[in-house]
C-alpha positions as CSV (number, residue, x, y, z in Angstrom):
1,X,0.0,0.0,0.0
2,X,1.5,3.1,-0.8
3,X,1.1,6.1,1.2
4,X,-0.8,9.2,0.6
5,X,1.0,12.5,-0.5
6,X,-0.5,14.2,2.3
7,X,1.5,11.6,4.7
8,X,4.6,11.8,2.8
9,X,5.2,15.4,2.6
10,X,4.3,15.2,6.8
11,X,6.7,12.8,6.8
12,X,9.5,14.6,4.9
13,X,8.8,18.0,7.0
14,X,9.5,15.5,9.8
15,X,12.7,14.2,8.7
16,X,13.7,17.8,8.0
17,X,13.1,18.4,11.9
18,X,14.8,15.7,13.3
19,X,18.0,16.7,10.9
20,X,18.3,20.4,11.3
21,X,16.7,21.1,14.7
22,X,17.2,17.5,16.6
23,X,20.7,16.9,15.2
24,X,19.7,13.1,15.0
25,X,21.9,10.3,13.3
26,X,20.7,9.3,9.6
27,X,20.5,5.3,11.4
28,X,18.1,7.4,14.1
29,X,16.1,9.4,11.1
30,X,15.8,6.0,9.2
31,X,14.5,4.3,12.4
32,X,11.2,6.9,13.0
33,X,10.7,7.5,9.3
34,X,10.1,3.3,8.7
35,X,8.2,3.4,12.3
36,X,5.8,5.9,11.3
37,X,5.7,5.1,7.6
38,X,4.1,1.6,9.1
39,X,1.9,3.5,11.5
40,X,0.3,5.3,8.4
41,X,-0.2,2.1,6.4
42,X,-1.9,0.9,9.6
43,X,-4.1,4.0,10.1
44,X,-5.4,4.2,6.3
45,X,-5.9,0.3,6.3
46,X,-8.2,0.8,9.4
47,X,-10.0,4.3,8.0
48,X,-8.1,5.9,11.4
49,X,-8.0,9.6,11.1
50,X,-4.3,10.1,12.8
51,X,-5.1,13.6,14.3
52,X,-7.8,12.0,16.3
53,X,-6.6,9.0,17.9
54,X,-7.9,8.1,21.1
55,X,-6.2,5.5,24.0
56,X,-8.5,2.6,22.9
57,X,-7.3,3.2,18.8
58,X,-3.9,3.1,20.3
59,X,-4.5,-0.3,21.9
60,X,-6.0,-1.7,19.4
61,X,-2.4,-0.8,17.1
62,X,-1.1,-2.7,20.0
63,X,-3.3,-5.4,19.6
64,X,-2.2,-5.5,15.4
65,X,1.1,-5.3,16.6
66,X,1.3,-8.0,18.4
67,X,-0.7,-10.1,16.1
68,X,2.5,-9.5,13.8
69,X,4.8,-11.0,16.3
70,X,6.6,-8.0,16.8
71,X,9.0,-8.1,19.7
72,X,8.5,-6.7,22.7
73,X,11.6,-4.5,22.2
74,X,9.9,-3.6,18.7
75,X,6.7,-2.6,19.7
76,X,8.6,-0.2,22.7
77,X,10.6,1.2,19.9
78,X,7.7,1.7,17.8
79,X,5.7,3.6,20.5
80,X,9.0,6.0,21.2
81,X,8.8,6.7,17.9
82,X,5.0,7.5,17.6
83,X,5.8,9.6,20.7
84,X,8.4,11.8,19.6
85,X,5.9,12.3,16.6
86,X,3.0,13.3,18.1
87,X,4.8,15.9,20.1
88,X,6.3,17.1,17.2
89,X,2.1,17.5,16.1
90,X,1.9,19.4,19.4
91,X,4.0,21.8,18.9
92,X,3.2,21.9,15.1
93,X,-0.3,22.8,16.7
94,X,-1.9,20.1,14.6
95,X,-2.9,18.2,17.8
96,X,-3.8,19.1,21.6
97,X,-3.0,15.4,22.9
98,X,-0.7,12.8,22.8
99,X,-2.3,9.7,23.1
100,X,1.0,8.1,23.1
101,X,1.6,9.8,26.4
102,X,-0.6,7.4,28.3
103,X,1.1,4.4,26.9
104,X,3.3,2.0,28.8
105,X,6.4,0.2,27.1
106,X,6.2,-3.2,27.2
107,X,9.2,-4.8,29.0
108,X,11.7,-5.7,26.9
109,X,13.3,-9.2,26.3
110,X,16.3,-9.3,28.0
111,X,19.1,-11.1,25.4
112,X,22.6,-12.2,26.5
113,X,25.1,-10.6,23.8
114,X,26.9,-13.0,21.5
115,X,30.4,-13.1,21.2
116,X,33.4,-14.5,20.0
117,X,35.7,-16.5,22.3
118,X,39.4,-14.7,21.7
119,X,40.3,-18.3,19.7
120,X,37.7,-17.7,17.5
121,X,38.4,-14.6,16.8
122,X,42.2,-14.8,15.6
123,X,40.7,-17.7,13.4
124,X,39.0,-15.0,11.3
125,X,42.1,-13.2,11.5
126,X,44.2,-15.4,9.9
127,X,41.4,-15.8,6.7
128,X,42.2,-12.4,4.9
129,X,45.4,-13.0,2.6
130,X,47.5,-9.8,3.3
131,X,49.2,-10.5,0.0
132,X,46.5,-8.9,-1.8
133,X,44.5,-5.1,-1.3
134,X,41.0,-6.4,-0.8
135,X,42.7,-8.5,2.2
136,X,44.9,-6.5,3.9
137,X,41.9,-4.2,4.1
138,X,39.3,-7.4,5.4
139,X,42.0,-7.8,8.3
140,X,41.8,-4.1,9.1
141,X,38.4,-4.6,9.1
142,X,38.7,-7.4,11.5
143,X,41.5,-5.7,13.7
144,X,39.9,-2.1,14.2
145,X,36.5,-3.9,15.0
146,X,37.9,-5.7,17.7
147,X,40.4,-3.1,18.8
148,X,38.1,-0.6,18.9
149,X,34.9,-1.3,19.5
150,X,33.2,1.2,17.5
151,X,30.0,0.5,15.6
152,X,29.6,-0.7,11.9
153,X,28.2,2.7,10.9
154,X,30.8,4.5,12.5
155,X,33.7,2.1,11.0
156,X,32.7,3.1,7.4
157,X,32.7,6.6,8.0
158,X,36.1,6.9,9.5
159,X,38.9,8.9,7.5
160,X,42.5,8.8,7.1
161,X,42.8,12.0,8.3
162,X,40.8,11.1,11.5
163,X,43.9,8.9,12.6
164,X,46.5,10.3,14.7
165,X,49.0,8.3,17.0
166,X,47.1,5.1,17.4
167,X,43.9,7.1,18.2
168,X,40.9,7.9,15.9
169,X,38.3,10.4,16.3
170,X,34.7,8.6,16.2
171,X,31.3,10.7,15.1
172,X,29.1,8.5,17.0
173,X,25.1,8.4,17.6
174,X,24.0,12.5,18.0
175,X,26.6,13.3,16.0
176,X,28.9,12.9,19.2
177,X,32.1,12.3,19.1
178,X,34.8,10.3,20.8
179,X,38.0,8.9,20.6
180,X,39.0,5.0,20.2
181,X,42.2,3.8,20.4
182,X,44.0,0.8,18.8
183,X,47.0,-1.2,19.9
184,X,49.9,-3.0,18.2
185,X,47.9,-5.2,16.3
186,X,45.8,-3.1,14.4
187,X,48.9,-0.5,14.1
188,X,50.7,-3.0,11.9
189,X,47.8,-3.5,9.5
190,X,46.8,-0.4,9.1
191,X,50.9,0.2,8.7
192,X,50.3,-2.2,5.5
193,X,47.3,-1.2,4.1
194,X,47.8,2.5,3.8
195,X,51.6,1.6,2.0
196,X,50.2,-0.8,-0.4
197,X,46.8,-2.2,-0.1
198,X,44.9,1.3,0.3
199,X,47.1,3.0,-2.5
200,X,45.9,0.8,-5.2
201,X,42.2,0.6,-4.0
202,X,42.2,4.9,-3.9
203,X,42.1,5.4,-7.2
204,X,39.9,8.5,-6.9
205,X,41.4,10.4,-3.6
206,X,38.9,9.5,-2.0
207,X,39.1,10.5,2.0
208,X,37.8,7.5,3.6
209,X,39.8,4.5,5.2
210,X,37.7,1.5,3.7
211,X,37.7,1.0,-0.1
212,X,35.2,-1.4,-2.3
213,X,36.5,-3.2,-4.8
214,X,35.3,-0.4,-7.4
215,X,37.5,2.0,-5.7
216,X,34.7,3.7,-3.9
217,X,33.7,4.0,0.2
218,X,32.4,1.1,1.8
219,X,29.2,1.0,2.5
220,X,27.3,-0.9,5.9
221,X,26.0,-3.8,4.2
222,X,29.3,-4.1,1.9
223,X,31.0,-4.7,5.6
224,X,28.5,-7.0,6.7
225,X,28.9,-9.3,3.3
226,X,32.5,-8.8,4.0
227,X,32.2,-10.7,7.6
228,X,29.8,-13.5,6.3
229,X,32.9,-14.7,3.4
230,X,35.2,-14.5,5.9
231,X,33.2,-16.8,8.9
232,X,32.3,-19.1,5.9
233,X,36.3,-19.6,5.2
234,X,36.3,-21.1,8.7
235,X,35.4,-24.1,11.0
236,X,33.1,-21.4,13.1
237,X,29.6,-22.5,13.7
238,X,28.2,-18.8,14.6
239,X,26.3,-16.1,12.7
240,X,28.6,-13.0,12.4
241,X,27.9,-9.3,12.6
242,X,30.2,-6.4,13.5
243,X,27.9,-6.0,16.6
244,X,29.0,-9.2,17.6
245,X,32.4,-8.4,17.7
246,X,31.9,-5.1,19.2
247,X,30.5,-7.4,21.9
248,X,33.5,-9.4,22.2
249,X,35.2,-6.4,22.2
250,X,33.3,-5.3,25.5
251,X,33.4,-8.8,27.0
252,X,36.9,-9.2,26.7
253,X,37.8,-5.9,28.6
254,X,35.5,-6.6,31.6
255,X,36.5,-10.4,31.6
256,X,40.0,-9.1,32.0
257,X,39.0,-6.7,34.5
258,X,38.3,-3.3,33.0
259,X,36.3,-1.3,35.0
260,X,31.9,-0.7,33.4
261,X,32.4,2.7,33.4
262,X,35.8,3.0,31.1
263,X,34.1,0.4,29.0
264,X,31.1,2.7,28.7
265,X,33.4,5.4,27.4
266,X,34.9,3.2,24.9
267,X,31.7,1.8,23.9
268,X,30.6,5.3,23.4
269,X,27.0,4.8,25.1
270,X,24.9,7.5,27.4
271,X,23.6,5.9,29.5
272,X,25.5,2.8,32.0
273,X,22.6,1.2,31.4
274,X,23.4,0.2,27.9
275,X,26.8,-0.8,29.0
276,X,25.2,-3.2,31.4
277,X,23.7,-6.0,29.9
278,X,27.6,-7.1,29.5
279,X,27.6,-7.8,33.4
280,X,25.3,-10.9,32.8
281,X,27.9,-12.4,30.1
282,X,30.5,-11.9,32.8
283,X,28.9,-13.6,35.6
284,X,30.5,-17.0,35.8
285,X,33.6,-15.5,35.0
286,X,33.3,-13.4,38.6
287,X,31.9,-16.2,39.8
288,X,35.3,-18.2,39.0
289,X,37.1,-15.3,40.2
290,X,35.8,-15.2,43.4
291,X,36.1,-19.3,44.4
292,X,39.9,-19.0,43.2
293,X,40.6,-15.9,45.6
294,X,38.4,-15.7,48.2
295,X,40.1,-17.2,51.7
296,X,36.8,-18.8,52.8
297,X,35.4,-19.7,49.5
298,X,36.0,-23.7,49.7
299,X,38.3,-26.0,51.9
């Protein structure tokens, strides 16, 4: 079903606000434009008039919701969404109520992260053949993932010029940014790749750090298809993503006794919250910490 113009060009004018005035992150902008964009189809499917929803035509989306098997986590992000957009109605002085407002989320799943063990992990690293552009570039891929923890969106996005002494400055989520850092490792890839690999892929100046094979930026997914060759090359029963080695990344460093808060800073998240849900994965290694070294822990 394809949207009225009337919906679009709200939608668009919306967009516009959460670029210029909210300084949101294109992944954020892309996030509430599909969320509402679904709302829409909902409300002309069911002859809803959108500036005159009530509680009970918001629990009855709910209701459709949840007859699609939407998540709980889905549905709570779909209702922040809504949210945000009907007080952007407000204040547009299209509406005098949010009906959103009186809405509870639903409590979210909680899910463990994945992650690599460390073995795992230097088995992809030893896949990419460094004798070649396209691989010394897969095992920087590989390296500043893990070394760095930053996120997919902000991998592709990172410049030559951005890199200074081991240290790269990071435009994160709300456009914030932050510095990760990178050890040995990476160093001597990214040593490589920029004196040969990189040089031959750069055949149109181009500023950014990861190259395509048709000499142009790298794009999200292109990383993504990237990982799933490489995990296919080994012995690896697991599903890869660059979130899940940005988990191992976190892992790692509390499992080897970083302290939740620097790992929050590295991570580059708000909220300690966020940072959190890594305690759980880290459990029975405490646990095993604590019946090595405590005196009075066993006999």
């Amino acid at each position: 079903m394809e949207l009225d113009s009337k919906y679009l060009l709200l939608l668009d004018n919306y967009v516009a606000f959460l670029k210029y005035e909210k300084n949101y992150s294109n992944d954020t902008i892309k996030s509430y434009y599909t969320d509402i964009y679904e709302y829409f189809k909902y409300v002309g499917i069911y002859h809803k008039n959108y500036l005159k929803m009530k509680y009970d035509d918001i629990k009855n989306y709910l209701m459709y919701l949840d007859k699609n098997n939407d998540s709980n986590s889905t549905i709570a992000r779909k209702i922040s969404s809504l949210r945000s957009f009907y007080r952007y109605l407000m204040n547009e002085q299209l509406i005098d109520y949010n009906p959103f407002l009186s809405i509870k989320l639903p409590k979210k799943e909680k899910k463990l992260p994945r992650f690599f063990q460390y073995n795992e992990l230097e088995e992809l690293f030893a896949v990419p053949d460094l004798q070649t552009p396209l691989g010394q570039r897969d095992r920087l891929i590989l390296e500043m993932l893990y070394a760095t923890g930053v996120r997919v969106s902000e991998l592709v996005n990172i410049k030559v010029s951005d890199i200074s002494n081991r240290e790269i400055k990071i435009l994160g989520k709300g456009n914030k940014e932050r510095i990760a850092r990178f050890g040995d490792y990476a160093d001597e890839i990214l040593h490589l790749y920029l004196q040969d690999g990189y040089k031959k892929l750069n055949k149109y100046n181009s500023p950014y750090l990861f190259l395509n094979k048709n000499y142009r930026e790298l794009s999200d997914r292109g990383i993504r298809k990237i990982l799933d060759s490489i995990i296919s090359k080994t012995a690896i029963d697991k599903k890869i993503s660059p979130h899940m080695i940005r988990h191992s990344f976190a892992t790692h460093l509390l499992n080897e006794g970083c302290d939740l808060l620097s790992v929050q800073q590295l991570l580059g998240h708000e909220s300690l919250s966020a940072t959190s849900i890594y305690t759980h994965v880290t459990n029975d290694r405490i646990k095993d910490i604590y019946y090595k070294t405590h005196p009075r822990a066993k006999k």
